[in-house]
N, C-alpha and C positions, 0 to 999 in steps of 0.2 A: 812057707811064707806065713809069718804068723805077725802079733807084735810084736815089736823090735824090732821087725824090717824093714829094710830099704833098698830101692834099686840105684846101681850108680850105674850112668851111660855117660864112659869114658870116651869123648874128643870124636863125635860123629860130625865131623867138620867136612866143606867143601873141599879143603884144600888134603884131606887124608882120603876123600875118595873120590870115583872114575873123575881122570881129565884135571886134578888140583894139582899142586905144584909138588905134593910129596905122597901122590895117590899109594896106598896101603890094594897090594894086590887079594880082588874081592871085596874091598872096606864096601862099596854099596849094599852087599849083599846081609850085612849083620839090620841093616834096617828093617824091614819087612816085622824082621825077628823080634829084633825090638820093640816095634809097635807093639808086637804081639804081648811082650813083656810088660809094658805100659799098661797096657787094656789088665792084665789080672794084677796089678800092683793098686791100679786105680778102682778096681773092685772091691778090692779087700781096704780100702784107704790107708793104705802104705805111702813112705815120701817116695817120690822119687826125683835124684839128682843127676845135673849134667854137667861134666865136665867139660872145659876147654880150653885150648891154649891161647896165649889172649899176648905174644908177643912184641916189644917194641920193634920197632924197624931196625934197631943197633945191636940185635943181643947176640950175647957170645954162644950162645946155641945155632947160630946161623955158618956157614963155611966161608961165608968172607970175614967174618969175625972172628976168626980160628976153630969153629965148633965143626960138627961132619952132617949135618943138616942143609941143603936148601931151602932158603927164604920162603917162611911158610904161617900160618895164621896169624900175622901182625894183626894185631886189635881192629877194628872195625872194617877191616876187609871183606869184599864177599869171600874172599878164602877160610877165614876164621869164622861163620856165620853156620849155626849147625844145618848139616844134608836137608834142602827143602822138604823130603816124604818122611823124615822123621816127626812123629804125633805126640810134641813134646806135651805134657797139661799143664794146664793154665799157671797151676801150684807149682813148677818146677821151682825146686831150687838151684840156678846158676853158680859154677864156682870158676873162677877164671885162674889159670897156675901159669908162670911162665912167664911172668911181668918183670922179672927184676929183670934187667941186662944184661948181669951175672949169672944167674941160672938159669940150669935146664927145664926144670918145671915136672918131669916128668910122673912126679909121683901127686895125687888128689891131694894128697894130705899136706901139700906146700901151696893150696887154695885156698880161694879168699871167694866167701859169697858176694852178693850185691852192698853186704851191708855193712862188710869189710870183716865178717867172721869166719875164723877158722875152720876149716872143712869139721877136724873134729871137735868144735862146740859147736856148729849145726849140728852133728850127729848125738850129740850129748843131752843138747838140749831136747832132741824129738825125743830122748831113751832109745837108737838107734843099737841094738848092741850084734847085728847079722847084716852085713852087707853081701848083695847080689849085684856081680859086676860083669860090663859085657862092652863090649868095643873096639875101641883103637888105640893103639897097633899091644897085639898080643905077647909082644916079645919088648916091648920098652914102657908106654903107660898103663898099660894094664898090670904088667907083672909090678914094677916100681909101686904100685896104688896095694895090691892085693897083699903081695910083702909089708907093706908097711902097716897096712889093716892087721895084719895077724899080729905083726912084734906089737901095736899095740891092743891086744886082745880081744879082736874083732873078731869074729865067726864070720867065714867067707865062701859064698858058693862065686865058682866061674861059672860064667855062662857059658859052655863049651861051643855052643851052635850059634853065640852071636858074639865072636871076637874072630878077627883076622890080624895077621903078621905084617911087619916089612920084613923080615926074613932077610936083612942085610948078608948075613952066611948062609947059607941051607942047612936047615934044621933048628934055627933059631927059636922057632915058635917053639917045636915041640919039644926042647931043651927047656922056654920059659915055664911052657905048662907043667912038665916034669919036676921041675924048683918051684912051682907056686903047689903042687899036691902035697911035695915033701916037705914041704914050712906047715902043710895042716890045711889047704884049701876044698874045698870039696869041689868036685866036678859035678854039673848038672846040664841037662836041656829040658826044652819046652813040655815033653813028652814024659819027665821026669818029675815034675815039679805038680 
C-alpha cells in the first residue's frame, strides 16, 4: 500500500447482506474486515471508494424483467443504503452502477461518482494506478470489477478475507477467484498487507 493506492469496497449494501432481499451468504461478515481496511487506507491517506448498486425499480437486471436477480438495491431504498457498521470516511468516494434499465451494472468501471465521473477518471485523476478490492458478491461484482481493472492495466490485489459469494452453483466463488489470479490479480489479507 503505497501511492497509487486505493481501496475499492464493492456493494456492502443492506440488501446483499444478513436478512436483505438478495443476502450474499456471510456478506455481514467482510465488514468488520473492512473497517479494518479503512483504518490503514486512512493512515497512509490513500482514496478510498464505494461501490453500489443504485437500480431503478424497472431494470432488466431484476426476474420480473427477464434478468435472474430478485428486486434488490433500487436507489434510495434502505436496501441500497450501505451495511449500518461499515466505517465509511468522511472523503469516501461514492460510485453508483446499475442505473440504466438496460444494464447489469455489475462491473465499478460502468460507475458514475456524485459528480457524474467515470469510475476510471476518478481513478486517473487521484494517479490511482493499484486497486485493493474487497466485497460483494465474489463471484459477479467483484470478479466483473477486478477483470476489468487488470484489461485496463490496473494492478489489483483481492482482498481474500473480506469478499464473500452468492455462489449460485457450488464452487462459483472459488472458480471466480481462480479466473481473477489467472488474468494477473494478486491475493492478499489483513495479515499480509
Amino acid at each position: 500500500m503505497k501511492k497509487g493506492s486505493a481501496l475499492l469496497i464493492e456493494d456492502v449494501q443492506n440488501d446483499f447482506c444478513s436478512g436483505g432481499a438478495l443476502a450474499v451468504p456471510g456478506g455481514d461478515e467482510v465488514v468488520p474486515v473492512l473497517n479494518r481496511y479503512i483504518e490503514r487506507f486512512k493512515e497512509k491517506s490513500l482514496p478510498v471508494f464505494a461501490s453500489r448498486d443504485w437500480h431503478p425499480e424497472g431494470s432488466s437486471h431484476f426476474s420480473a424483467y427477464g434478468g435472474i436477480w430478485p428486486v434488490h438495491c433500487v436507489r434510495e431504498s434502505e436496501g441500497a443504503r450501505f451495511h449500518p457498521d461499515l466505517n465509511l470516511p468522511d472523503d469516501v468516494v461514492v460510485i453508483s452502477k446499475g442505473m440504466d434499465p438496460a444494464e447489469d451494472g455489475y462491473s465499478s468501471f460502468e460507475a458514475l461518482s456524485e459528480e457524474g465521473k467515470s469510475f476510471f477518471e476518478s481513478l486517473e485523476e487521484m494517479g490511482v494506478n493499484h486497486l485493493f478490492v474487497g466485497g460483494l458478491a465474489t463471484d459477479y461484482c467483484v470478479k466483473n470489477t477486478v477483470l476489468a481493472a487488470l484489461e485496463m492495466g490496473f494492478s489489483v490485489t483481492l482482498l481474500i478475507d473480506a469478499v464473500r459469494g452468492v455462489n449460485l452453483q457450488p464452487g462459483d466463488s472459488e472458480a471466480a477467484i481462480r479466473e481473477m489470479v489467472l488474468a494477473g490479480a494478486i491475493v492478499a489479507c489483513l495479515g499480509s498487507l
